[in-house]
MDAnalysis code that builds the backbone (N, CA, C; Angstrom):
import MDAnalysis as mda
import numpy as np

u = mda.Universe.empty(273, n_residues=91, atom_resindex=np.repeat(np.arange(91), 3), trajectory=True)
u.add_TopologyAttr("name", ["N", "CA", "C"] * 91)
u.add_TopologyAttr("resid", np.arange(1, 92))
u.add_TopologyAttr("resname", ["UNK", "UNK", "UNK", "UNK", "UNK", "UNK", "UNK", "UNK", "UNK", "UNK", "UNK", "UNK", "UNK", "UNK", "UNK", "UNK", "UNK", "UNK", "UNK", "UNK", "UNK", "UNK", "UNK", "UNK", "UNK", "UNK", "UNK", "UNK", "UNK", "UNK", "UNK", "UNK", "UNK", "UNK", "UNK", "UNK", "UNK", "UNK", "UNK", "UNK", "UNK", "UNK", "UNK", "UNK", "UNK", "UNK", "UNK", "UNK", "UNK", "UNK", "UNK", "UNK", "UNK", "UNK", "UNK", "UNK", "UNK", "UNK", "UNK", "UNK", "UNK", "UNK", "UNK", "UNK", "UNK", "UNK", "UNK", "UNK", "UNK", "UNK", "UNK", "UNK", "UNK", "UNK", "UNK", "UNK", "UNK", "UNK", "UNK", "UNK", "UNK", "UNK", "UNK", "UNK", "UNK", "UNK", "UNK", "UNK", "UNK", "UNK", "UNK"])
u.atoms.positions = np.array([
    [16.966, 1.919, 6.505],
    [16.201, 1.407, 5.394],
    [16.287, -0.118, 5.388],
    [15.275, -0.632, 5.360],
    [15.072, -2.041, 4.747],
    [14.560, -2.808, 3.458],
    [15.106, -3.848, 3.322],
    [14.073, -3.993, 1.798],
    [13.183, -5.682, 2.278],
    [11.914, -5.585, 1.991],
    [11.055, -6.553, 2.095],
    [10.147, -6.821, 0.625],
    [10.175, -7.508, 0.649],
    [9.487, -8.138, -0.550],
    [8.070, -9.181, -0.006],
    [6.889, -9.153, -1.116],
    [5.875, -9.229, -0.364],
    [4.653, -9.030, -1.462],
    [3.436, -8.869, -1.206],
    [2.450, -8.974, -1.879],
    [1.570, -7.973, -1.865],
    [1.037, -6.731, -2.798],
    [0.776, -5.297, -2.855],
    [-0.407, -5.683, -3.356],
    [-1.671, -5.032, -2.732],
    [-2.990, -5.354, -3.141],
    [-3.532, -3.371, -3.554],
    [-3.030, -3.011, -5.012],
    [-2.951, -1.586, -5.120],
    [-4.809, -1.618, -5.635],
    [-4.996, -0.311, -4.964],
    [-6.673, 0.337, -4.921],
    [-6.632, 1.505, -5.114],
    [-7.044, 1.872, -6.479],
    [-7.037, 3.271, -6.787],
    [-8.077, 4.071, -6.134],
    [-8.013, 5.349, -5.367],
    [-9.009, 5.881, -4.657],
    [-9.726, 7.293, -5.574],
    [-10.694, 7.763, -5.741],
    [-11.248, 9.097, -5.958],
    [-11.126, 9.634, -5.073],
    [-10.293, 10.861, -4.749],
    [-10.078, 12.076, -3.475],
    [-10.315, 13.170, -3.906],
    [-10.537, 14.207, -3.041],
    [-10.687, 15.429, -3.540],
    [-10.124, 16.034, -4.552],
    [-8.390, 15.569, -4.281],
    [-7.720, 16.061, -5.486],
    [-7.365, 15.627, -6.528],
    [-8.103, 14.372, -6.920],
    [-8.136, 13.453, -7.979],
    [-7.445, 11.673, -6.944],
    [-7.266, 11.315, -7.993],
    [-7.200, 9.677, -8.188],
    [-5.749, 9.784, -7.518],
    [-5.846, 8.753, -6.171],
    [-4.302, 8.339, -5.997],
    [-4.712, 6.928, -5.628],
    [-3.448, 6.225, -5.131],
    [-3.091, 4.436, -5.278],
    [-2.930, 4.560, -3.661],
    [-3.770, 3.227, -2.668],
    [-3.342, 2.874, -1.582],
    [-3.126, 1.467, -1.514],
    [-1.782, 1.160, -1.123],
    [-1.529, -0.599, -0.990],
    [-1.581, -1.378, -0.071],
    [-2.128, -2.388, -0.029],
    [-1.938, -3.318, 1.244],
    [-1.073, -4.220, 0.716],
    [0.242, -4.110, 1.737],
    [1.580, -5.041, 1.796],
    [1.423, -5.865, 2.524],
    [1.429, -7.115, 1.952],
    [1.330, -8.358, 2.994],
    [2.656, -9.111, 2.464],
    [3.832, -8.932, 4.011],
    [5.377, -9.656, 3.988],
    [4.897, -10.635, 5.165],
    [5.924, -11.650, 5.390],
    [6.766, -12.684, 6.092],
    [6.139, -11.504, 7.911],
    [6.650, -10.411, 7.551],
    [6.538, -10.155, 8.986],
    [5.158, -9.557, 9.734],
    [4.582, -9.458, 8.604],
    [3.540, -8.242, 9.030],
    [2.423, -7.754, 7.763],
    [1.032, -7.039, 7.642],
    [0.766, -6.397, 6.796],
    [1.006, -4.661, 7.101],
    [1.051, -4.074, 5.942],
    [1.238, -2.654, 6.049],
    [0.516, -1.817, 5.035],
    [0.379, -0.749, 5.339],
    [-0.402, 0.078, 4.366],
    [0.726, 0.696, 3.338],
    [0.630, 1.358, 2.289],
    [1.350, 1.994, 2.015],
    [0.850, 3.239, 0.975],
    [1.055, 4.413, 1.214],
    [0.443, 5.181, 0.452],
    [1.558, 6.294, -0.438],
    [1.551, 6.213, -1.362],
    [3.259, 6.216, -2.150],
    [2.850, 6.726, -3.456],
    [3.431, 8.037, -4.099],
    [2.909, 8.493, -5.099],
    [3.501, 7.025, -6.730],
    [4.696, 6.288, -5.601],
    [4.604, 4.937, -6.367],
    [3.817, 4.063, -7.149],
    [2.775, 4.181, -6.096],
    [1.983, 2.905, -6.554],
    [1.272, 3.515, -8.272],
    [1.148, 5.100, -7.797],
    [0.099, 5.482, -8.888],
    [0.350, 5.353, -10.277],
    [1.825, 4.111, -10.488],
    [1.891, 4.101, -11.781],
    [0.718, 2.773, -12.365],
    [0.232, 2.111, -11.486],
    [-0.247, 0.573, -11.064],
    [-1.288, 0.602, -11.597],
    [-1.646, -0.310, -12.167],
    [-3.732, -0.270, -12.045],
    [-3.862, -1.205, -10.974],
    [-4.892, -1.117, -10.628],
    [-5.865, -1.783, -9.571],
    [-5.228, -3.173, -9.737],
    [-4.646, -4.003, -8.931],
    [-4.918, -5.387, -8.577],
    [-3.698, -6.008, -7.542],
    [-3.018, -7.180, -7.424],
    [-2.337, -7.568, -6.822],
    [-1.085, -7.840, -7.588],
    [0.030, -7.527, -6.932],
    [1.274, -7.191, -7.389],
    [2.415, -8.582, -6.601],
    [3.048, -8.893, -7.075],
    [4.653, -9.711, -5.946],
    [5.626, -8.214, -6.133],
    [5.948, -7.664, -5.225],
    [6.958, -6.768, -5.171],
    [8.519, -6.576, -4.192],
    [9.262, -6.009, -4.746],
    [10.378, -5.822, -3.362],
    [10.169, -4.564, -3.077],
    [9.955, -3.875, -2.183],
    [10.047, -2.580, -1.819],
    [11.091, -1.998, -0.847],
    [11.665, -1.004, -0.745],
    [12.646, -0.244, -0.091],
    [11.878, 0.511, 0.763],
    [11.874, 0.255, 2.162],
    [11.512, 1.167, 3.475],
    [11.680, 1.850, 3.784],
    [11.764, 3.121, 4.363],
    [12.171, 4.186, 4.754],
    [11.619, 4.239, 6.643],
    [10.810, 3.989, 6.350],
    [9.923, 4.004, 7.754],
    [8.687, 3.342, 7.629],
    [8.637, 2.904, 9.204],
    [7.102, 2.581, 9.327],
    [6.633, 3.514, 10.891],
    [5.383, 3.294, 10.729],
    [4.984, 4.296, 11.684],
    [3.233, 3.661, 11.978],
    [2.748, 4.434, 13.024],
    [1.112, 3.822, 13.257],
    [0.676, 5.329, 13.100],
    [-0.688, 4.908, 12.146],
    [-1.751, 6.079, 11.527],
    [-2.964, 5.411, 12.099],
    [-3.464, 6.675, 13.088],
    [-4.960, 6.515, 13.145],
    [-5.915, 7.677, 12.658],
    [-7.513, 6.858, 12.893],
    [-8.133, 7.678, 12.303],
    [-9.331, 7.210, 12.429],
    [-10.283, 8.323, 12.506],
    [-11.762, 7.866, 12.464],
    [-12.497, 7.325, 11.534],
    [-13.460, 6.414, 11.302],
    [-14.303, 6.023, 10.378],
    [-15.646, 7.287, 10.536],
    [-15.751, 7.317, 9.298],
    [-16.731, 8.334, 9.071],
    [-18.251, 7.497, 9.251],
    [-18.423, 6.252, 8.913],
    [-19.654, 5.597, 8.721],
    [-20.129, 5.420, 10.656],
    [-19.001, 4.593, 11.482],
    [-19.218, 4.359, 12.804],
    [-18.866, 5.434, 13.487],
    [-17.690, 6.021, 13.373],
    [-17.168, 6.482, 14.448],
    [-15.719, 5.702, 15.047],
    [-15.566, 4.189, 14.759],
    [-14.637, 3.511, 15.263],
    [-13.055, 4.150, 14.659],
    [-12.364, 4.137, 15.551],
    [-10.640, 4.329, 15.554],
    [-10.520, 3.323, 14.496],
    [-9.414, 3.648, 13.881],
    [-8.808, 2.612, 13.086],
    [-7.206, 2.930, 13.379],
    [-6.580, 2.129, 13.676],
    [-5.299, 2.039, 13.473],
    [-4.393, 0.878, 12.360],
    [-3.457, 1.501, 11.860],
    [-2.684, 0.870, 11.404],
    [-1.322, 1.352, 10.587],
    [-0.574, 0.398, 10.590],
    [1.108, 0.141, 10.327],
    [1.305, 0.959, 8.672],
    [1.853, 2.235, 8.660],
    [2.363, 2.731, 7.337],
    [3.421, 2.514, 7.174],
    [3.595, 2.053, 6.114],
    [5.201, 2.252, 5.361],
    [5.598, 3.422, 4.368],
    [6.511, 4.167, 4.721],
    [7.322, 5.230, 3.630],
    [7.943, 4.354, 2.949],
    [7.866, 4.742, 1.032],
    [8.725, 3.649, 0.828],
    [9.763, 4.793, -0.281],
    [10.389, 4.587, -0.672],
    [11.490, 5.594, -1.618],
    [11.681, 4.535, -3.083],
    [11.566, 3.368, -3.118],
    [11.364, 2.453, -3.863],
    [10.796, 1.161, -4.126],
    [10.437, 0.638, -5.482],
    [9.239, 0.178, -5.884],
    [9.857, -1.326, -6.592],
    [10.028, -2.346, -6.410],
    [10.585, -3.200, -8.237],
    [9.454, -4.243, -7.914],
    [8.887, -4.343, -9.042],
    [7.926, -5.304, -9.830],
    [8.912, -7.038, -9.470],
    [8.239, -7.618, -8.974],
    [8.958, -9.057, -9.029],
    [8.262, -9.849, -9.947],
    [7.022, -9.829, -10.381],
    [6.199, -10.634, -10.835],
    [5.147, -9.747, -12.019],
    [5.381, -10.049, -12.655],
    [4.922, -8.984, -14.222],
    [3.543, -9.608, -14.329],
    [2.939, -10.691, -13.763],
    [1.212, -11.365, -13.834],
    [0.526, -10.120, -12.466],
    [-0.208, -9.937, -13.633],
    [-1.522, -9.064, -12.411],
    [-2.756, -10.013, -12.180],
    [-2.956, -9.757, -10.929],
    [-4.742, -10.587, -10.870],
    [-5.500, -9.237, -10.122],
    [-6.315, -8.957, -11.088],
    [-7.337, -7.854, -11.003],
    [-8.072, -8.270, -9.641],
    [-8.776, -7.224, -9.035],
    [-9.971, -7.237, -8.038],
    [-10.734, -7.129, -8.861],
    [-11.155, -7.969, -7.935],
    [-13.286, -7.998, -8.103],
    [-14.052, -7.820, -7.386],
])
């Protein structure tokens, strides 16, 4: 386990089985995805966070619109702490 701290851009999705949260983590080392029944306490916007790692791993997958592969860097995370209590919404 590691802990990185970093910048969470949370996007609530409509899925089949209702509404879950996907994050883009942007740290010092890298960006990462993270898909974490965590985030779903969040509303939509950009976060400063520390998070606890568990793993990272590479997820691919097709785009439904092209066809193109997509790859990219997931993080498991087991924990969540708020560093910065200011949200800035998407637009």
């Amino acid at each position: 386990m590691i802990i990185l701290e970093g910048q969470v851009t949370n996007k609530v999705i409509s899925g089949a089985k209702g509404d879950f949260s996907v994050g883009d983590f942007q740290t010092e080392i890298g960006k990462f995805k993270i898909k974490s029944a965590l985030l779903d306490q969040y509303e939509e916007g950009e976060y400063r966070v520390r998070i606890s790692v568990v793993k990272i791993s590479l997820n691919s997958y097709m785009a439904r619109r092209n066809g193109t592969i997509i790859t990219e860097m997931v993080t498991d995370i087991d924990a969540l702490e708020m560093l910065d209590g200011d949200i800035k919404t998407i637009e």
